[in-house]
N, C-alpha and C positions, 0 to 999 in steps of 0.2 A: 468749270471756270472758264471766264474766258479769256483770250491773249493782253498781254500787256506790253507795249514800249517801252522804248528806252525814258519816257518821262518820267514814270513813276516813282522809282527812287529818287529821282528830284523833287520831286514833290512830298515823298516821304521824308527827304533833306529837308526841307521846308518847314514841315510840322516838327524834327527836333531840333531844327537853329532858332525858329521862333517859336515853338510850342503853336497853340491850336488857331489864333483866332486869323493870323496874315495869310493862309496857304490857302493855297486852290483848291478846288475840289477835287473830290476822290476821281483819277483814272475808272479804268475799266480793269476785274483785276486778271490775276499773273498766269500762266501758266509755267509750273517751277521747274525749273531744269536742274543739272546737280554741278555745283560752282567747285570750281577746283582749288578756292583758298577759300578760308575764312575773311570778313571782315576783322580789320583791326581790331585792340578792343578801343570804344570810344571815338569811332568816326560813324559816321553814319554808313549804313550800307554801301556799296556800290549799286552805280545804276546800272541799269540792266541790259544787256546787250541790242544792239540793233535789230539783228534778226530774230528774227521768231524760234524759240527752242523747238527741239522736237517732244510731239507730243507721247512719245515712249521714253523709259528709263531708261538708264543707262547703267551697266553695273559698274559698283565703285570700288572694286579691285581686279590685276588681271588675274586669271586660270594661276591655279597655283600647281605644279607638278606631281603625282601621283604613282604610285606603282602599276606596273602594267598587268601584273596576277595578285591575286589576295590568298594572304596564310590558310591555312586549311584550319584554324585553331578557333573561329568566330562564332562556327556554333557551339563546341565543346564551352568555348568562355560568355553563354549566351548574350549574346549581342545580335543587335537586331539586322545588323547588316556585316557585313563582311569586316574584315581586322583590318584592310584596306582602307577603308571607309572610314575607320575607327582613327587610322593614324591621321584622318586632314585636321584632327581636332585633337593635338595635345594640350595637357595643363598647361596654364602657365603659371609662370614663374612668381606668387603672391600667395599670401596665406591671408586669407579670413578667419576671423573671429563671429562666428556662427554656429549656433547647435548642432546645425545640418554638414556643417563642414568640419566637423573632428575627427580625425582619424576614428576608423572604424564603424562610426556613423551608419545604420543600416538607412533608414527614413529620413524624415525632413523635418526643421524645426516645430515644432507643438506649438501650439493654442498659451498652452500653460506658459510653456519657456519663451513663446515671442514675450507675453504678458509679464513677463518677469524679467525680462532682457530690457522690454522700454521701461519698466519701473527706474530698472538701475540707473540709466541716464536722465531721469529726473535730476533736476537741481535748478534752485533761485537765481544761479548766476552770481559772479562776486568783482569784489575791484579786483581781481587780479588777471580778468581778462575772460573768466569760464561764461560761455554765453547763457540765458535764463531756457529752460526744455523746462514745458509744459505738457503734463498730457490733456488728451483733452478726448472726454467722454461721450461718443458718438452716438449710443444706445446699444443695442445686441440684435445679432442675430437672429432669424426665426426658430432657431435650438438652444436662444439664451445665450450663447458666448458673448462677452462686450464687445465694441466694434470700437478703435481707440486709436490715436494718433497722438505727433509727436508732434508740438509746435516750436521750432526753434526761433530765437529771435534776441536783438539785442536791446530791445524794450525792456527797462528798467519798472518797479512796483507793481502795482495793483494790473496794471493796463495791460500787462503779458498775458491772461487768460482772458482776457474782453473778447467780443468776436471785432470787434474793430480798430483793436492795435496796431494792424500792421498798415492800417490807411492813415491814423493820429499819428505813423513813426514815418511816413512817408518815404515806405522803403518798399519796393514792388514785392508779394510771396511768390512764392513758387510751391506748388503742390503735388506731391509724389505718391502714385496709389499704385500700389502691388496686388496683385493675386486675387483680381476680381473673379477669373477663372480658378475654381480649388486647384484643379488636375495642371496648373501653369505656375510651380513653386519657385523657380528661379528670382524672380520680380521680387517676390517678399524679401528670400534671403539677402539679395540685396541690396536692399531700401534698408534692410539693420544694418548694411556693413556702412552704407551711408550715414544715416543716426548716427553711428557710432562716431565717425570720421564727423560731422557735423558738432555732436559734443562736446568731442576733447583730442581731436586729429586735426589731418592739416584741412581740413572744409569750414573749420570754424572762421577761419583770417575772412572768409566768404560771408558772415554774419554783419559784418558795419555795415553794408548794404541792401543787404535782403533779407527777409525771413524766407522761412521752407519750414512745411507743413510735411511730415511724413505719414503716411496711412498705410502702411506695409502689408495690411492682410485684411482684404475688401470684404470676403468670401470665405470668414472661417469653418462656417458647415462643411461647404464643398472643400475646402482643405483638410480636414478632419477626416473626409467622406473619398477626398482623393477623384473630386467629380468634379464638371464643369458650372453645373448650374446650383442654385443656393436651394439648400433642404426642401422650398417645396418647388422646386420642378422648375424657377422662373432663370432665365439668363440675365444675368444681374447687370450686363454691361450693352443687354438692349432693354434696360428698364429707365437710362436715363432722363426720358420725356415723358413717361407715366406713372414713375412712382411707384409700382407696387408693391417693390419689398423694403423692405429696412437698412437691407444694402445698400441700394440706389439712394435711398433718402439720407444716410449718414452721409454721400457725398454731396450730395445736395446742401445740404446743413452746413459742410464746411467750403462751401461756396459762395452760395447765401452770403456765410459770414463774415467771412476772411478774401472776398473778392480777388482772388489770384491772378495776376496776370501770364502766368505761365502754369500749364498741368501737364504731367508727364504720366504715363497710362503703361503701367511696365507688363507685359503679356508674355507667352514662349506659343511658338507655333508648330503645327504636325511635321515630324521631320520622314516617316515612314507611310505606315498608313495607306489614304487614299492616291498619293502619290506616286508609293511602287505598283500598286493595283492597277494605277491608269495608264502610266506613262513609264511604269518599269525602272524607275527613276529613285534617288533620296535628295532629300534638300539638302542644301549644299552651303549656303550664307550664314554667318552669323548671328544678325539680326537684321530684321526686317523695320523699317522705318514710314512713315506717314502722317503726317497734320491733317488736321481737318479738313474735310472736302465735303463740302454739302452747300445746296441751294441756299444763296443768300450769306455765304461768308464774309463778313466784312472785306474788303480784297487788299487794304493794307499790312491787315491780320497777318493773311497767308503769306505776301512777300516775306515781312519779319520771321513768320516760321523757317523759310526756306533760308534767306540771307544770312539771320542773326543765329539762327540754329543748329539747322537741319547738316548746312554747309559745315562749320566747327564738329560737328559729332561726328558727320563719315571720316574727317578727318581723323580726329583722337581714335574713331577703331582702325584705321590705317597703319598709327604707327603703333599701334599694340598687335599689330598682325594679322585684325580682326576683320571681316571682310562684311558688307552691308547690304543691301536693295532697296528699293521702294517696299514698302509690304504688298503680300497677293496672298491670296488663298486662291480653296478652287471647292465647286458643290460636292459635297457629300454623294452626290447622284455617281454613281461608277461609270455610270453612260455619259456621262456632260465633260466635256475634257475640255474646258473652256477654263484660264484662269482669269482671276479678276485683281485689282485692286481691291480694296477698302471700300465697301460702298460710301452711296449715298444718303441714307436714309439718316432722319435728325433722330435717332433713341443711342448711340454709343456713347459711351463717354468724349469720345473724340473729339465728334459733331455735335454734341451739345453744348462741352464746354468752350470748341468753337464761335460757336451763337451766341455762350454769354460771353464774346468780344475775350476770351483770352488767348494766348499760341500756344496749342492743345495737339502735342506730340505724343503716338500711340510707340510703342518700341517694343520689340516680339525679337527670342530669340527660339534657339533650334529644340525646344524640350518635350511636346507632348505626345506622348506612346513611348518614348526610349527612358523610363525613370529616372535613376542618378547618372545615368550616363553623363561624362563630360560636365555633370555639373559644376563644376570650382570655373571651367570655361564660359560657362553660361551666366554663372553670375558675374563672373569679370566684366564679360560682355556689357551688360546691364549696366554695373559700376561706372566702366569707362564712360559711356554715354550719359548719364546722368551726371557725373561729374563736366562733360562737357556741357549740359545744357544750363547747371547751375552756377559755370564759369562764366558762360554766356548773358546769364543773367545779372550775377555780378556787374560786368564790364558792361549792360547796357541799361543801367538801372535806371537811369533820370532818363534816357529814352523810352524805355515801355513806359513809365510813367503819366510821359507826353502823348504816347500814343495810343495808349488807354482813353485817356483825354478826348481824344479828336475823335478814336472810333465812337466813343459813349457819342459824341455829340451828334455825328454825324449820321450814323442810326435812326435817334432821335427826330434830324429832322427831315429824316425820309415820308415821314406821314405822308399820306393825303397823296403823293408824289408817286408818278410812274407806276412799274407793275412791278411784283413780288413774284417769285419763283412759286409754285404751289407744291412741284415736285418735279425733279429731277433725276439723271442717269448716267449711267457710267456710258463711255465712248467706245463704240467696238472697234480695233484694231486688230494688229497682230505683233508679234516679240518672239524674239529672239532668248531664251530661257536658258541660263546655265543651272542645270544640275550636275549629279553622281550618279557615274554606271556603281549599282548596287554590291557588283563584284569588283569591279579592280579599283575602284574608287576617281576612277579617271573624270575628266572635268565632260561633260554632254549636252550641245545644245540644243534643246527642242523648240521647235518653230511651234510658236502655241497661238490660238487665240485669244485674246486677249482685251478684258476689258477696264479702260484706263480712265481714271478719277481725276486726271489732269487736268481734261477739259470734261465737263458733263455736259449734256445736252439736254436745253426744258423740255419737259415731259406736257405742264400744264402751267400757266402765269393766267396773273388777272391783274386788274389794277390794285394796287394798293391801299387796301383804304384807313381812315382816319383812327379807324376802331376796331372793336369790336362790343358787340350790348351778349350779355348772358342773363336769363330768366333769372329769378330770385330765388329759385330751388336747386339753383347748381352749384349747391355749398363744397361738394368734393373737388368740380374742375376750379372752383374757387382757391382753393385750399391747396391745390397741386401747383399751380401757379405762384402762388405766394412762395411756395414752397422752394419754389426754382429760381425766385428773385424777380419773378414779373410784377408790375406793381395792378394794382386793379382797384377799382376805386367804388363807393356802393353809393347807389343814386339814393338824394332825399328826398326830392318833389316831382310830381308827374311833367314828364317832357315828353317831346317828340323830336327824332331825328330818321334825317334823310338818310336812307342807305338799301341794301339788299338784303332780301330772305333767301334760303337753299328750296329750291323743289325738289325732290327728291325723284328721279328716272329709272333706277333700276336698284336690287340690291343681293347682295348674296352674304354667305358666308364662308369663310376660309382662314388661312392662321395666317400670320405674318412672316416672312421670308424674309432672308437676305441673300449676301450671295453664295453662303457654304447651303441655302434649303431652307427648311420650316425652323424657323424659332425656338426654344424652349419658353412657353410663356402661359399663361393662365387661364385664358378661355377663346375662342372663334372668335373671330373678329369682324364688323360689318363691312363690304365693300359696298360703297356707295358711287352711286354717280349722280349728279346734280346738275340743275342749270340757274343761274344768279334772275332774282326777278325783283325790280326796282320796288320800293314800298317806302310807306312813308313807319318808321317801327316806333309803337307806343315804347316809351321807357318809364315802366311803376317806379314810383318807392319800394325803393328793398331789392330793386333790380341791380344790375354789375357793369359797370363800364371797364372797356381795356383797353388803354389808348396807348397806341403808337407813337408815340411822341414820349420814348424811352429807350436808354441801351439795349434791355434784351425784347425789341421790337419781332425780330425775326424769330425769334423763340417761339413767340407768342402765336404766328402765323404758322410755325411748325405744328403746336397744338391744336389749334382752332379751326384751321381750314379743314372741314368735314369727311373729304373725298380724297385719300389719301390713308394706306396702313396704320401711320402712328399716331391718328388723329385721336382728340381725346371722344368725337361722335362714332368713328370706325371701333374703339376700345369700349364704350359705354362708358365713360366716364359722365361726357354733357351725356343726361339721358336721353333725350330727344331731337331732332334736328331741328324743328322751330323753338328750341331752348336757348340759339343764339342767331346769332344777324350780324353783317359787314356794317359798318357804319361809314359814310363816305364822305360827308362834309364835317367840319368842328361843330361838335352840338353844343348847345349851350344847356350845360346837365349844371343843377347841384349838387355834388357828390362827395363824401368824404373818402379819404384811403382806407381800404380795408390793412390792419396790422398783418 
């Protein structure tokens, strides 16, 4: 991303005092700093400081005091790290209502018992004020378990199960997915304690203005299985751009449908592990925090992440005592001691739901490798945050509204216009790292490399263009697309337009990486390289128009452009590289929408 002034929020002032059509154009956008108060609720943001933030984080609490030796009693009470360690995370002080949280509890809520738990909160809603919960039936699993979500809302008859109730009630959603990772249960547990609280607790009074969609358990295989990736082997939260399992497409569906302007992506991160291996170290944060960052985020977007957000959440874990970061991870490789942010790449939930124009918060707390450890902590954690984002929501409901609005629009008429990012990268740096010494528990900071999503840097840009044409046999990238809310339209009489073909220059094969290594995913993937070569491109009847001059524009570009991992030519989806072409002027096509 790139730097932003102090206009911008002025400008974003603009778009909610008048809504879309009197404000200036979009800035340049932000790079997010971490803001030491919340916005009111109900004023517009503030604008944004004069100088330039720094392009590293900052952590948002200070060192908390530790003992200087740890009990000798850690391993006998097998714990993964010292009883030191063990004490910078006490319970606190709340009880859930959860399967996973009852005294004695050995495991984590079931398949069966989430499926019986959101039954219970079913109900039509009545005059006395119980808001309408809907489930609503996602499909299943590759192991056959359903895959099911909870719709809450205060949408009266027939119109509560519609997929487009909550745009006929004109009241922004918010959408909550838990435990796209099996091995990462905290998320689920509590997204039911929210349902819960949503139902018939104090989150309901939050229903006059918003609905919220709860999706609790993304991943029931790998929850079941106690593993990260879904039954056959795919990572289901870098499947967001291609679709291949059934996981990925239930979210898709309620996206599609239900057009959310806020998603919340609830994760738990390695708190052991590759960590003490590399750096002799335990993680030390609560939870780890991050919006979308990827090439081409609308840059409004991201302000509102940071402002209307990001800023209120560090907060509420603040006063619960809970302590926060940016999100990082770091490679799987034992030899790579490099940590990163959150990449860049358009396949996470994050960055896709990013691109389709929503403020698309990832939130990871301390769980995978230490079991129940600390969990009633873990899911508070979760809790707290979520309640802040859906507070947040609340109080800025007629604003996402508006700026939904301006982003669809303004997207739209980027066609034809300037250059489009094709692929981008994280920013090398260096930070300042607070961990835990493994044994005394004392606070440790390592000077690490570091690579930061704050600002990314283009990798590859081209110009923009009008289109894109796909062959008439590319019923599945067809189909994917629809799938994801792109619109595409099918040509009915023979045309010709102006635009480019791909040459193809080199190609190999290899898997798809991010920044922990290789992927979990489904087969080798092509690495291409190309050069653009001006042509004038026949368009049959029966062929595929994809025009840019729509909201999820940049989505589309994340698909289509060839020469890139997540592409759908690099995956085999388009089968062929002369099965699509750039389109660069407004063709004048026949074309009806494809459903």
């Amino acid at each position: 991303m790139q730097a932003l002034g102090h206009l911008a929020l002025r400008t974003l002032a603009c778009v909610m005092a008048i809504g879309v059509a009197g404000c200036a154009p979009m800035p340049h956008a932000p790079t997010p700093a971490t803001p030491s108060s919340a916005p009111a609720p109900g004023q517009p943001a503030p604008a944004a400081p004069a100088s330039t933030p720094p392009s590293t984080p900052t952590p948002t609490s200070p060192p908390t005091p530790a003992p200087t030796s740890a009990p000798t009693s850690a391993a006998a009470a097998g714990l993964p790290y010292s009883a030191a360690v063990a004490e910078r995370f006490p319970d606190p002080a709340v009880s859930y209502a959860t399967p996973a949280l009852q005294d004695a509890r050995a495991g984590f809520t079931t398949n069966a018992e989430l499926q019986a738990l959101m039954r219970s909160l079913v109900t039509p809603g009545d005059a006395a004020g119980l808001p309408s919960v809907s489930l609503l039936a996602l499909g299943s699993s590759q192991n056959g378990v359903p895959i099911e979500a909870l719709l809450f809302s205060r949408v009266s008859g027939a119109a509560v199960g519609s997929g487009d109730a909550a745009q006929r009630a004109l009241r922004p959603t918010v959408l909550l997915v838990g435990q796209q990772h099996g091995d990462e249960p905290a998320g689920s547990e509590a997204l039911l304690v929210i349902a819960q609280e949503l139902a018939r607790g104090p989150l309901m009074r939050l229903l006059d203005r918003i609905n919220v969609i709860v999706l609790p358990r993304a991943n029931p295989d790998g929850a079941q299985a106690n593993q990260r990736a879904t039954a056959g082997g795919i990572d289901a939260n870098r499947d967001h751009l291609l679709l291949r399992t059934p996981e990925a497409q239930a979210q898709a569906r309620l996206v599609r449908e239900h057009q959310p302007v806020v998603v919340v992506d609830a994760h738990e991160y390695t708190v052991v592990g590759r960590y003490l291996e590399k750096f002799g170290t335990v993680q030390r944060f609560d939870a780890l925090v991050q919006y979308a960052m990827t090439a081409n985020m609308p840059p409004f977007i991201s302000r509102a992440a940071e402002e209307w957000f990001r800023a209120p959440l560090l907060a509420g874990l603040r006063e619960q005592g809970l302590t926060a970061e940016w999100y990082y991870t770091t490679s799987t490789d034992l030899q790579d001691k490099k940590i990163s942010m959150g990449g860049a790449q358009p396949d996470t939930g994050r960055n896709v739901n990013g691109l389709k124009n929503a403020v698309s918060i990832l939130l990871e707390t301390r769980g995978v490798g230490i079991g129940r450890l600390h969990l009633k902590r873990r899911v508070h954690t979760h809790v707290t945050a979520v309640r802040s984002v859906l507070e947040s929501t609340h109080a800025r409901a007629a604003d996402l509204l508006k700026l939904r609005q301006f982003v669809d629009n303004d997207v739209s008429l980027q066609a034809c216009r300037g250059e489009v990012v094709v692929q981008a990268a994280l920013t090398p740096s260096e930070y300042n790292l607070l961990m835990l010494d493994p044994v005394t528990g004392a606070d440790r900071t390592l000077t690490v490399a570091w690579d930061s999503a704050l600002e990314l840097q283009t990798v590859k840009a081209r110009a923009r263009p009008c289109g894109y044409w796909l062959a008439a046999d590319q019923q599945d990238a067809v189909a994917r697309l629809r799938s994801l809310g792109v619109h595409v339209r099918r040509v009915t009489e023979n045309s010709v337009a102006r635009g480019e073909t791909y040459a193809e220059t080199s190609r190999e094969e290899g898997a798809r990486t991010d920044v922990r290594g290789t992927i979990a995913d489904a087969a080798p993937l092509l690495r291409l390289q190309v050069q653009l070569v001006p042509a004038l491109i026949d368009v049959p009847v029966g062929s595929y128009y994809v025009p840019l001059e729509q909201p999820l524009a940049n989505l589309a570009v994340a698909a289509l452009e060839p020469d890139t991992q997540n592409s759908y030519v690099a995956n085999r989806i388009v089968s062929d590289l002369a099965a699509q072409a750039r389109v660069l002027a407004r063709p004048e096509l026949k074309s009806v929408p494809v459903p």
